[in-house]
ROLOLO-967021 format. One record per residue: residue in one letter; residue number from 1; chain; x, y, z of N, C-alpha, C, CB in turn. Coordinates in steps of 0.001 Angstrom, whole numbers, plus 524288, in hexadecimal, padded with zeros to 5 digits. Glycine has a CB too. Example, Ala and Ser with C-alpha at 12.3 -4.5 7.8 and 13.67 -1.06 7.14 Angstrom:
2
   code   pos   unit     nc1     nc2     nc3    cac1    cac2    cac3     cc1     cc2     cc3    cbc1    cbc2    cbc3
      A     1      A   83386   7E9C6   81E78   8300C   7EE6C   81E78   83390   7F31C   81E78   82C2C   7EE87   82356
      S     2      A   83232   7F736   81BA8   83566   7FBDC   81BE4   83264   8001E   81EBE   83704   7FDAA   8165D
This chain:
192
   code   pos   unit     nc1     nc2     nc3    cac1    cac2    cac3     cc1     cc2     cc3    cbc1    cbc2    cbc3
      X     1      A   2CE1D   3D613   41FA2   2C8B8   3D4A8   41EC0   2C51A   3D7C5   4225A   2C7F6   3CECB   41F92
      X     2      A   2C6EB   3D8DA   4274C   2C40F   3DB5A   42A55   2C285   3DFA4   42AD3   2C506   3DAF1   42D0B
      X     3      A   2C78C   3E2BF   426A8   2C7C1   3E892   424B8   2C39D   3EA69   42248   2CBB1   3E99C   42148
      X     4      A   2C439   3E404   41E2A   2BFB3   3E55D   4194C   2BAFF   3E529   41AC0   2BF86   3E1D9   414AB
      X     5      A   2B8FA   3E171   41E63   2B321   3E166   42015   2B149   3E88B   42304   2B2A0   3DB6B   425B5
      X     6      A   2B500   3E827   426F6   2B46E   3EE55   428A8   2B2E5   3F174   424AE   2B964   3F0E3   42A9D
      X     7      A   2B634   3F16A   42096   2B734   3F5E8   41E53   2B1B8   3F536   41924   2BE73   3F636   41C46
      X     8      A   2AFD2   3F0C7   417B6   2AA4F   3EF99   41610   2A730   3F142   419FE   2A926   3EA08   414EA
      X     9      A   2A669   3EFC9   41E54   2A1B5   3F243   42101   2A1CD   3F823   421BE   2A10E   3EFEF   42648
      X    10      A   2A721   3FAB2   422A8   2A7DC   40020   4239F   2A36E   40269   41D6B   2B006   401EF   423AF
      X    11      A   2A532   40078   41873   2A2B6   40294   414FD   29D08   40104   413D8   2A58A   4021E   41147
      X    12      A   29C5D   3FD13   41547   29662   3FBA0   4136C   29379   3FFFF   417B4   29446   3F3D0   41496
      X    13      A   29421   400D7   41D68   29107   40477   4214E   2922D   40872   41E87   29276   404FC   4277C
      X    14      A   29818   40A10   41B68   295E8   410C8   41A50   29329   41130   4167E   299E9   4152D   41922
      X    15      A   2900A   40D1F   412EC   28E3A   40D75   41056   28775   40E6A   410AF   29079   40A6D   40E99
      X    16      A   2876F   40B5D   4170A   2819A   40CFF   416BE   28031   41294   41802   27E7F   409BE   41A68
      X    17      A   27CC6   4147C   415BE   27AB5   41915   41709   278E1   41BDB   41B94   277F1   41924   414EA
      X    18      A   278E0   41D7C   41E4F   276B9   41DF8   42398   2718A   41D28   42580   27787   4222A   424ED
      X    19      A   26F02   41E1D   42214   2684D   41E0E   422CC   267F1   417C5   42265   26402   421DD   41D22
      X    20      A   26B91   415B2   41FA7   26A90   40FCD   41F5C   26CB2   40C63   423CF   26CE8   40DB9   41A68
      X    21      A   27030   40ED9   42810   27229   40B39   42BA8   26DBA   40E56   42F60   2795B   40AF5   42D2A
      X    22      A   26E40   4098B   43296   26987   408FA   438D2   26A69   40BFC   43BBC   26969   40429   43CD6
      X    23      A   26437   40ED5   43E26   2642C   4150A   44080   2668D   410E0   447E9   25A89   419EE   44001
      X    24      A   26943   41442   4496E   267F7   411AB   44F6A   264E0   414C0   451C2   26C8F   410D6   45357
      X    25      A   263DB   411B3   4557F   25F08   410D0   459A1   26104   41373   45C84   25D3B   40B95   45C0E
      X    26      A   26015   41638   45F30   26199   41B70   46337   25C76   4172B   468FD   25E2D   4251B   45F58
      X    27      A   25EA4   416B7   46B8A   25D51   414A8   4714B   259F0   418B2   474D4   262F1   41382   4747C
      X    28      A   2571A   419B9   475D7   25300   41C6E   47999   2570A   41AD0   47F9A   24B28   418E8   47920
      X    29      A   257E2   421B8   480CF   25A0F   42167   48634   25A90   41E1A   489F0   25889   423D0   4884C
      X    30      A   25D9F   41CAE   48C79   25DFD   417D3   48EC3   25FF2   41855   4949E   2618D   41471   48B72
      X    31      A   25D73   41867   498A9   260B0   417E1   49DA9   25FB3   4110A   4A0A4   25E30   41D75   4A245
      X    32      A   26563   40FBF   4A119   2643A   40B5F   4A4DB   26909   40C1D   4A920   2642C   4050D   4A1AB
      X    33      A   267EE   40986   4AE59   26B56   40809   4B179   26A0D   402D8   4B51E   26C5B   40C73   4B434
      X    34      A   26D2B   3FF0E   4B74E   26D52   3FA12   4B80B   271B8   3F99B   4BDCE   26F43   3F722   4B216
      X    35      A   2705B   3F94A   4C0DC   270DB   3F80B   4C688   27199   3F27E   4C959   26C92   3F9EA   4C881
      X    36      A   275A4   3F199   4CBE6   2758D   3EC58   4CDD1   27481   3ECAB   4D227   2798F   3E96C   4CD64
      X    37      A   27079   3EAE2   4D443   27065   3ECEA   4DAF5   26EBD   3E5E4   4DE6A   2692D   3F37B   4DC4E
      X    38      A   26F47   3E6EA   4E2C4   26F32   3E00D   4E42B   26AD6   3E2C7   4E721   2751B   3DB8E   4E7DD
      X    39      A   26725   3DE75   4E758   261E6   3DFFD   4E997   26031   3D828   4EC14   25CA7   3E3B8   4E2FF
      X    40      A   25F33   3D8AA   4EFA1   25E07   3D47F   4F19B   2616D   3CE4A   4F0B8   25926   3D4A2   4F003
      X    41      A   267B6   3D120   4F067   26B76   3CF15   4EFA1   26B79   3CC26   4EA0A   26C39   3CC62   4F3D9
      X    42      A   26851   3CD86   4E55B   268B8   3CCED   4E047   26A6F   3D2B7   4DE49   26377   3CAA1   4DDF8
      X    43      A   26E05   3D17D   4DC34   27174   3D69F   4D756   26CAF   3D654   4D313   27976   3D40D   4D360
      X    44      A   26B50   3DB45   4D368   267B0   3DE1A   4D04B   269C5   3E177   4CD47   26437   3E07D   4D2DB
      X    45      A   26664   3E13E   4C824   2677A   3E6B4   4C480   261FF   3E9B3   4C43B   269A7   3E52A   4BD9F
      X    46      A   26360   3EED9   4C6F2   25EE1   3F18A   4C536   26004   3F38D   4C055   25D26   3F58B   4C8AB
      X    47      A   25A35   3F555   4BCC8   25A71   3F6B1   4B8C4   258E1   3FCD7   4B74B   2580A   3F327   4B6C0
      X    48      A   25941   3FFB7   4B6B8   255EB   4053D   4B437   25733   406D7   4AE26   257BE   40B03   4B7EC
      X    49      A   2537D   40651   4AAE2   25517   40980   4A5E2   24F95   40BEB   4A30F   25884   40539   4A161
      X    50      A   251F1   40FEE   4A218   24DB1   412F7   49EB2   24E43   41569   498A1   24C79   41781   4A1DA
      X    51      A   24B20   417A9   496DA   24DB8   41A26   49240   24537   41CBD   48FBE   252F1   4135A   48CD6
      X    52      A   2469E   41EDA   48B1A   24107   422BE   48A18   24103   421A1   48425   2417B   42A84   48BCE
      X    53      A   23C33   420AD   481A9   23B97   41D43   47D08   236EB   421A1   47B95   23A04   415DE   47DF7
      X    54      A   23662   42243   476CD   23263   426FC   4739E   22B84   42435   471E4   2365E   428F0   46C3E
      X    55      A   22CFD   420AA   4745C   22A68   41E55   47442   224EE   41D7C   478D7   22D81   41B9E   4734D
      X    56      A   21EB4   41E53   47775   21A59   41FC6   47BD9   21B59   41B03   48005   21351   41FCD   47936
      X    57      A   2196B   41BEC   485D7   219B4   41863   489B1   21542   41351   488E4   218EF   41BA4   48EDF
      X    58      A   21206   413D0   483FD   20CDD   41097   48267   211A1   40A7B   47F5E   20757   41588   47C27
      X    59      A   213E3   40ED1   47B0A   21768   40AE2   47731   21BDF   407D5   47B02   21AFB   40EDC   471EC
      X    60      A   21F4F   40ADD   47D16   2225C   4092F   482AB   22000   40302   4870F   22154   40F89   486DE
      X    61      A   21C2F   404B5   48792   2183A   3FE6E   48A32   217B3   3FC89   48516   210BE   3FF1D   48DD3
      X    62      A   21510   3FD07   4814D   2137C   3F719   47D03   2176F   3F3D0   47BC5   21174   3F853   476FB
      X    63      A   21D84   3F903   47AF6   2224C   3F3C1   479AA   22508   3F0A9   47F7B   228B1   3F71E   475D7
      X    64      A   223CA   3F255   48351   225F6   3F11E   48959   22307   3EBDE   4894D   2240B   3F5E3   48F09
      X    65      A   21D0A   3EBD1   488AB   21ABD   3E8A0   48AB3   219C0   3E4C8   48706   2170D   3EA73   48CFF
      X    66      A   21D10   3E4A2   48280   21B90   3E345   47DB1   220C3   3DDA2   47E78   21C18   3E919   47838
      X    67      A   22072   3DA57   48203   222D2   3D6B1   48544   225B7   3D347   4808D   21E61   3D364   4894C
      X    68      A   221CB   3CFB3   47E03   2236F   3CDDC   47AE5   226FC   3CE96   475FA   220C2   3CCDF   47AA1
      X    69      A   22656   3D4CC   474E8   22971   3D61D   470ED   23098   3D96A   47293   2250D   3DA17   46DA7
      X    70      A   231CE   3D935   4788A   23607   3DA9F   47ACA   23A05   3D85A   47856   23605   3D9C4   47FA9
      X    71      A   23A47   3D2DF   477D3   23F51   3D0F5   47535   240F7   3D476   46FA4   23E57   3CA70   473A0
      X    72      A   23C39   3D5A9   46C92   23FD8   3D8F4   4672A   241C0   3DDAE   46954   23BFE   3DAFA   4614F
      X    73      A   241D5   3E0A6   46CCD   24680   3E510   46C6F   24AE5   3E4A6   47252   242EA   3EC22   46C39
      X    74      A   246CB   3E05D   475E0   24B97   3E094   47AC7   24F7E   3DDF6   47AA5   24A4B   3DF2A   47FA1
      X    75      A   253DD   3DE77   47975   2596C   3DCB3   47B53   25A0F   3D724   47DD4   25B57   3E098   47F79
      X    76      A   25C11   3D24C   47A1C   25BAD   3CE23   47EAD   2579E   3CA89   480D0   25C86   3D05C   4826C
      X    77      A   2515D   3CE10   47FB9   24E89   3CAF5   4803B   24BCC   3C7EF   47BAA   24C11   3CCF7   482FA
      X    78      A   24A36   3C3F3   47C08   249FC   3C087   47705   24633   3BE23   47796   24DFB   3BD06   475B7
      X    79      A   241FB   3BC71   47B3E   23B25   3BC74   47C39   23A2E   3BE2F   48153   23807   3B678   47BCA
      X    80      A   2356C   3C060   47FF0   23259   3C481   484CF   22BF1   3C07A   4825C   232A6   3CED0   4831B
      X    81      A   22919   3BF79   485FE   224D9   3BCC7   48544   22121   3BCA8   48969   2261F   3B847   48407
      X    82      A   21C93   3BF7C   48890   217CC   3BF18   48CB9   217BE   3BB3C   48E25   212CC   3BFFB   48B92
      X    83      A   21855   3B9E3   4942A   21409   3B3FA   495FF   20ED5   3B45A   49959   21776   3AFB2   49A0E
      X    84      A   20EA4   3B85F   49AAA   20997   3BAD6   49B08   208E8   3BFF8   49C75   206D8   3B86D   49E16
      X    85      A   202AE   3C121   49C72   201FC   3C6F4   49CF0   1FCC1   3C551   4A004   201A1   3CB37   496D6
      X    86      A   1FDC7   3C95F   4A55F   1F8FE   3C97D   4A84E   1F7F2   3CF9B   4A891   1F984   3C684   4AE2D
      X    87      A   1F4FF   3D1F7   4A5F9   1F3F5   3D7CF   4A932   1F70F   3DB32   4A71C   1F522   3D821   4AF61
      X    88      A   1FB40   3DD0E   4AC64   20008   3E006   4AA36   2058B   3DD8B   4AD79   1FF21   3E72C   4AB6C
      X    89      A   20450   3D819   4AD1F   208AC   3D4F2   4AEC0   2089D   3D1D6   4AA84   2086D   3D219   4B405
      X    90      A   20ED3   3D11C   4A7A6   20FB6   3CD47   4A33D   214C4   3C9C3   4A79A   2124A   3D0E7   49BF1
      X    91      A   21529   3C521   4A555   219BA   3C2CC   4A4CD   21BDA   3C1BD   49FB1   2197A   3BEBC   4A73F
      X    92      A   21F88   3C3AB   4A106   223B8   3C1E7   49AA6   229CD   3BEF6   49B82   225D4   3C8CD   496CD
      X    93      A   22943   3BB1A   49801   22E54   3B9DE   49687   2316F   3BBC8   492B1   22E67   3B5EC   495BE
      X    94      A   235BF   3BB36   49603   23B21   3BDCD   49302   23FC6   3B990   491F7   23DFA   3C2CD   4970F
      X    95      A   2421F   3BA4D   48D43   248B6   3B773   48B7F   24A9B   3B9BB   48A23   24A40   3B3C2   4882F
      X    96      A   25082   3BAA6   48C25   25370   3BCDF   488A4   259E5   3BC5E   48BBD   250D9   3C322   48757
      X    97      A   25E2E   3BE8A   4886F   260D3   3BDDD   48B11   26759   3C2FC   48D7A   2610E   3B91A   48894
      X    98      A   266CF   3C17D   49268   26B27   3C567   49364   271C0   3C53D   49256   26AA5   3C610   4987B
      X    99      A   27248   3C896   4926D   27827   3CA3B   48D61   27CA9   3CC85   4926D   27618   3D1BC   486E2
      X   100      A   28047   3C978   49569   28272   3CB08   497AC   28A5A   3C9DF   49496   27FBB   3C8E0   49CD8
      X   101      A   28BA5   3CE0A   49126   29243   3CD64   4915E   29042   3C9F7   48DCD   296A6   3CB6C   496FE
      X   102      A   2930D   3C5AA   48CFA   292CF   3C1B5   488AB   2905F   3BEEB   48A19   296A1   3BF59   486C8
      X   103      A   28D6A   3BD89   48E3A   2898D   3B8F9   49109   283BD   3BAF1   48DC7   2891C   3B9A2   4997A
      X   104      A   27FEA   3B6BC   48D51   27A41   3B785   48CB3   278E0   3B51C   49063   27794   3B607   48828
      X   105      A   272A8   3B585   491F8   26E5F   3B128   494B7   26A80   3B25C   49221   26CD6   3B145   49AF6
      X   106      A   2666C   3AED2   492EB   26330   3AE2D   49237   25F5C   3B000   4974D   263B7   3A9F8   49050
      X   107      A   25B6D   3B343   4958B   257FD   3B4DF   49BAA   2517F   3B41B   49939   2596F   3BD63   49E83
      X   108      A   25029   3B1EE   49C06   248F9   3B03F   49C7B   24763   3B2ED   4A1AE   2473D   3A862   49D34
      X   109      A   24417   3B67B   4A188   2411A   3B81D   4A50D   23A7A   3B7E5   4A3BF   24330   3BD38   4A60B
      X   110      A   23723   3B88A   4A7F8   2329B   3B8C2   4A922   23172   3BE6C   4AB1B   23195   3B4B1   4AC83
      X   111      A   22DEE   3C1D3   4A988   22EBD   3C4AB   4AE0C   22894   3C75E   4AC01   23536   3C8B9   4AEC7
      X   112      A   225BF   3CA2B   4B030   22169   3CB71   4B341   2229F   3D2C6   4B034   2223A   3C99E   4BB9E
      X   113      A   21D20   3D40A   4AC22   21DD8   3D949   4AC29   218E6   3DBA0   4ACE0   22061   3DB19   4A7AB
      X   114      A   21A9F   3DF40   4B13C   2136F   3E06B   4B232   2150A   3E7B0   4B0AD   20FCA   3DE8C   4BBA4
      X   115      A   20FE2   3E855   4ACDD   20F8D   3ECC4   4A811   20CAC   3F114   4ABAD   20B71   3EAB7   4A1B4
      X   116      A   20D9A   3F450   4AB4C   20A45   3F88F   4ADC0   20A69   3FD23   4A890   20D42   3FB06   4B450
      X   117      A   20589   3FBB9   4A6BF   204F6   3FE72   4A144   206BE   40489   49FFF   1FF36   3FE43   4A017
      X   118      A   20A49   4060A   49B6D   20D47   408B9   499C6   21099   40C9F   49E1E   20A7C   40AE5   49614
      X   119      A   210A8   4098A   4A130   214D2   40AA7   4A618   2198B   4090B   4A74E   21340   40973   4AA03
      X   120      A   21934   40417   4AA73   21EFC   3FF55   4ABD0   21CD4   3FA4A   4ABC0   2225D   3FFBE   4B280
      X   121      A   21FCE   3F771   4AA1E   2213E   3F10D   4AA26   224AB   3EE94   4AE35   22412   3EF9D   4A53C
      X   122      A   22296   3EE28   4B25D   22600   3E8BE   4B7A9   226CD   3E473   4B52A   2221A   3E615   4BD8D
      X   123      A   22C8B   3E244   4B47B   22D03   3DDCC   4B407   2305E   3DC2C   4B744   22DBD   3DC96   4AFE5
      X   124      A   22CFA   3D693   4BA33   2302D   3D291   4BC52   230DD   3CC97   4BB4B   22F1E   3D2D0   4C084
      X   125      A   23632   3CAD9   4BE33   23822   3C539   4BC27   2346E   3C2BB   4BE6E   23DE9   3C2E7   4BD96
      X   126      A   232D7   3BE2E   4BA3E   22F6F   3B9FC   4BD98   23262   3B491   4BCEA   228C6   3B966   4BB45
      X   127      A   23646   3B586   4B8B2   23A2F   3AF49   4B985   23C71   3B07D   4B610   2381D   3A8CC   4B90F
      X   128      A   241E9   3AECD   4B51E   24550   3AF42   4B29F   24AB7   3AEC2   4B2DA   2447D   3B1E9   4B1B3
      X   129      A   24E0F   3B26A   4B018   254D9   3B1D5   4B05A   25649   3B5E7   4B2FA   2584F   3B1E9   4AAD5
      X   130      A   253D1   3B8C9   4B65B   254C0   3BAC5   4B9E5   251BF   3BB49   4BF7B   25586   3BDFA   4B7EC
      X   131      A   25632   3BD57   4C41A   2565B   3BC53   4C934   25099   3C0BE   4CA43   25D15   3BDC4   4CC4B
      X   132      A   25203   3C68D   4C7E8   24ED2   3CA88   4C8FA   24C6C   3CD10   4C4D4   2512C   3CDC8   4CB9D
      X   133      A   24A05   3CD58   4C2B9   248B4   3D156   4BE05   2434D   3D571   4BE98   247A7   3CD7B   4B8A0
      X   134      A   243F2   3D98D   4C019   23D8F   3DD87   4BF49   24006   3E1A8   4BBFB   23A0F   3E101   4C601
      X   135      A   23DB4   3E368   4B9D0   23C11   3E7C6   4B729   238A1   3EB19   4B799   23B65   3E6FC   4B3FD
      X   136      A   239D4   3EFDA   4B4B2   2351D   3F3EC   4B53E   23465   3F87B   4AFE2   23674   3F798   4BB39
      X   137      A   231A5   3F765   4AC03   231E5   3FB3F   4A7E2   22CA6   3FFE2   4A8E0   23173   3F7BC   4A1D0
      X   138      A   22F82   405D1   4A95F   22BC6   4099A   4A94B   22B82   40C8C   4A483   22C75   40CD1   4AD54
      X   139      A   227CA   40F13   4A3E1   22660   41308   4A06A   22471   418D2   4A066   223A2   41126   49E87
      X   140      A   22763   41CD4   49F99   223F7   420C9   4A084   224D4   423DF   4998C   22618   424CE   4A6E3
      X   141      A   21FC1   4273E   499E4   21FF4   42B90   49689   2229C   42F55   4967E   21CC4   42D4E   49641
      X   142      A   225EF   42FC3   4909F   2293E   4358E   493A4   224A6   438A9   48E56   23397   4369E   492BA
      X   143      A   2244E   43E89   4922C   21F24   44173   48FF8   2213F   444AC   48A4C   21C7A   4466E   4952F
      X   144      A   2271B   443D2   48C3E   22971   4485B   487CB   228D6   447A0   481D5   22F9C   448DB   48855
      X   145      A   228D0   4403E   482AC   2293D   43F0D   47D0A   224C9   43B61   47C35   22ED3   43C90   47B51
      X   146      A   224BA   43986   47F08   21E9B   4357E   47F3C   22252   4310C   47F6C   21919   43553   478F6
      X   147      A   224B6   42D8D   48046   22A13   42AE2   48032   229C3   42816   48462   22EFE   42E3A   4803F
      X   148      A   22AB6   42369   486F3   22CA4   42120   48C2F   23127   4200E   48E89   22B43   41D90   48CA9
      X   149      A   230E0   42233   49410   237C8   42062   494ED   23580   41B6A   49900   23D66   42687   498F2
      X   150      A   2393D   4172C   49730   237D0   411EE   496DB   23C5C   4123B   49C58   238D2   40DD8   49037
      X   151      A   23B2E   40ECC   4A1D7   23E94   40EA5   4A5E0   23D4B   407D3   4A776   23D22   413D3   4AACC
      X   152      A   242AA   406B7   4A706   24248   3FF90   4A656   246B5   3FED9   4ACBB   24691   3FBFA   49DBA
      X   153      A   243F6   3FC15   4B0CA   246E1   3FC06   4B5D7   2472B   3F556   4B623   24358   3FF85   4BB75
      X   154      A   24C06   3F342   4B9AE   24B8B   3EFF5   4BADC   24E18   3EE93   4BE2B   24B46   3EE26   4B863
      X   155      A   24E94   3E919   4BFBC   251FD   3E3D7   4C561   2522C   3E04A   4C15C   24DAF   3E093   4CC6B
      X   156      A   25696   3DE8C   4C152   2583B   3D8DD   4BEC3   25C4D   3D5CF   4C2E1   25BA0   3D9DA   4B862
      X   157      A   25C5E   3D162   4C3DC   261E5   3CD4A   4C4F2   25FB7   3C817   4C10B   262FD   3CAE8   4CD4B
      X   158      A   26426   3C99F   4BE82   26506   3C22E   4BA74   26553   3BFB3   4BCDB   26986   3BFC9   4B6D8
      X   159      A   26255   3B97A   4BB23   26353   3B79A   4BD60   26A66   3B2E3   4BBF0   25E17   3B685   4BE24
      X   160      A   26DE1   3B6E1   4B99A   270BC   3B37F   4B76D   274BB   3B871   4B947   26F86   3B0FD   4B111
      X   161      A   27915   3B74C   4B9E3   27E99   3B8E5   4B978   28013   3C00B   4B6F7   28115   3B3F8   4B50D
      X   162      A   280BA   3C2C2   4B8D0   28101   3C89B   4B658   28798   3C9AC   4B8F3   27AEF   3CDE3   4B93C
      X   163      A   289F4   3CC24   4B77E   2903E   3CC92   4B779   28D5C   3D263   4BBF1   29511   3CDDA   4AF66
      X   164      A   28F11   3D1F1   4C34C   28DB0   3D404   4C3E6   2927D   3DABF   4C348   28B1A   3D141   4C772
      X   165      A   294DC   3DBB7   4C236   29772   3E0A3   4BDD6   294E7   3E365   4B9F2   29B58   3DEC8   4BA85
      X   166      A   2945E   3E040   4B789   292F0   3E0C5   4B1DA   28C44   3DF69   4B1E7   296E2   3DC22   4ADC9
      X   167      A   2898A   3DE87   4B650   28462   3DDF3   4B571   28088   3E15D   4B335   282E6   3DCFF   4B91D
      X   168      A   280AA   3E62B   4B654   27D5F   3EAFE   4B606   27F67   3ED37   4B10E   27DE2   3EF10   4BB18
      X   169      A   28474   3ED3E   4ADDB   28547   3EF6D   4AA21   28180   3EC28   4A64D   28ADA   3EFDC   4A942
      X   170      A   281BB   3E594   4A6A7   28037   3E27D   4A274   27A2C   3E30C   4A294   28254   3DC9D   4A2EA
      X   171      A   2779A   3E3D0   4A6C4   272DA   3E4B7   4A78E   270FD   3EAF5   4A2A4   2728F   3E58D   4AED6
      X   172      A   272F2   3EF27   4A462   27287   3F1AE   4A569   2748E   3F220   49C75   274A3   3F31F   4AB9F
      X   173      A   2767A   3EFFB   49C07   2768C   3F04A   49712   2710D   3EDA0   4927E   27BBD   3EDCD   49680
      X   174      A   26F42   3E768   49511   26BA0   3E5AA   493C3   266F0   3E98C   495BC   26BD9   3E099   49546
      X   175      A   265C4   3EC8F   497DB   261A8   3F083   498C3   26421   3F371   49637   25FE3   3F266   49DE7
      X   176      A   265E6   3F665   49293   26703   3FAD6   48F16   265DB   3F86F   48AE0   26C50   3FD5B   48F04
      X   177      A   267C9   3F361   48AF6   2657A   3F129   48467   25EFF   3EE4C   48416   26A5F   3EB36   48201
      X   178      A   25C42   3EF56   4898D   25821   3ECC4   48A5E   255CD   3F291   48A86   257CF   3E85C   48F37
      X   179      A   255D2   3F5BB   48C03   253AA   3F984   48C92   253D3   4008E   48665   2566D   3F9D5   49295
      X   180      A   25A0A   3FD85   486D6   259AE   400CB   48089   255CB   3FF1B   47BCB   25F78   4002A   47D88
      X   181      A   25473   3F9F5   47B69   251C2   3F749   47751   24BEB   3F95A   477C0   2524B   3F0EA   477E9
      X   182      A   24A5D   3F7EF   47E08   245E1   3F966   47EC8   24454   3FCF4   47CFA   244F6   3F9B1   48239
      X   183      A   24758   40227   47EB0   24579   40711   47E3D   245E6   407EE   4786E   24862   40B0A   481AE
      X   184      A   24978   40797   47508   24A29   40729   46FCA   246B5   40612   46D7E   24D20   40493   46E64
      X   185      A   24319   4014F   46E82   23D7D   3FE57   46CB7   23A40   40113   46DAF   23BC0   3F97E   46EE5
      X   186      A   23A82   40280   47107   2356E   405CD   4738E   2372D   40B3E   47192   234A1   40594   47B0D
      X   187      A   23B55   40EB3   4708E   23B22   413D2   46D86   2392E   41248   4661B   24270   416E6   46E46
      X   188      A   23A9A   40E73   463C4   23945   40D0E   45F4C   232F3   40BE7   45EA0   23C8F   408D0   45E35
      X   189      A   2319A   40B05   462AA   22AF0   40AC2   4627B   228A8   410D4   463C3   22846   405FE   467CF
      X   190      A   229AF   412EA   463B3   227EB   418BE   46629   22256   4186B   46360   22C3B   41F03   4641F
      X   191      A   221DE   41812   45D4A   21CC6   41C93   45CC0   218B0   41641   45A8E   21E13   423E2   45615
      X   192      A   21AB3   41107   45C8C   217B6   40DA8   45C49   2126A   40F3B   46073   21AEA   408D5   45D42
């Protein structure tokens, strides 16, 4: 029976045409690396990842800052919601949840993003499921193409349990799938 199902699906795919099966998505360059370093006797992960999207540094800020609409392409997260905006300081809430091995959680954060227009975004924890959390998203123009290479830095400690072995890898994977999406979203908007 198992032959036969195989051997049905083997023929129904050669049947589709090529133009008719789904183009893939080719990923906009990607560098990350993820560091455990103990800093004030909390095990820290530093963060660095970058990558360059064809996309202008104008379009690059509207979807960054575009808070509320993060959950449709980021990874995991499942509401992002203004709770206020002063100036160029927002607070936003965040849900969503982290994916460690066969374990999930659930993570609620608060956190503080102060905008420095079509430049960088500081974000820090103001309460939440974690011990440490800042961030730092920059932006520059690259002149060659008119394009941005997007540079996303950070400090995290959970505040929950990380396999310390296997931490920086597991980290370090959820930022490739947090950071591949991004940039992906943001190369698909280019000539918006």
């Amino acid at each position: 029976m198992k032959r036969l199902f195989l051997f049905m699906l083997i023929c129904v795919s050669a049947r589709i045409p090529a133009q008719a099966q789904a183009p893939k998505l080719e990923l906009p360059k990607l560098e990350v690396s993820v560091n455990r370093v103990e800093l004030d006797a909390l095990h820290m992960y530093e963060v660095d990842s970058s990558g360059t999207v064809n996309a202008p540094p104008a379009t690059v800020w509207r979807i960054l800052t575009d808070y509320e609409h993060m959950n449709e392409f980021v990874p995991d997260l499942s509401s992002c919601r203004v709770l206020s905006r002063n100036g160029n300081e927002v607070i936003i809430e965040q849900m969503g949840t982290a994916r460690f091995l066969f374990m999930s959680r659930s993570i609620h954060l608060v956190v503080r993003a102060t905008e420095q227009p079509m430049s960088s975004i500081d974000i820090a924890l103001v309460s939440g499921d974690m011990k440490h959390y800042e961030s730092h998203w920059e932006l520059f123009l690259v002149p060659e193409t008119g394009g941005t290479r997007v540079v996303y830095s950070g400090r995290m400690v959970p505040n929950f349990y990380v396999p310390g072995l296997l931490g920086a890898k597991l980290i370090r994977g959820d930022i490739e799938r947090m950071m591949g999406s991004v940039l992906a979203r943001l190369d698909s908007k280019r000539e918006q």
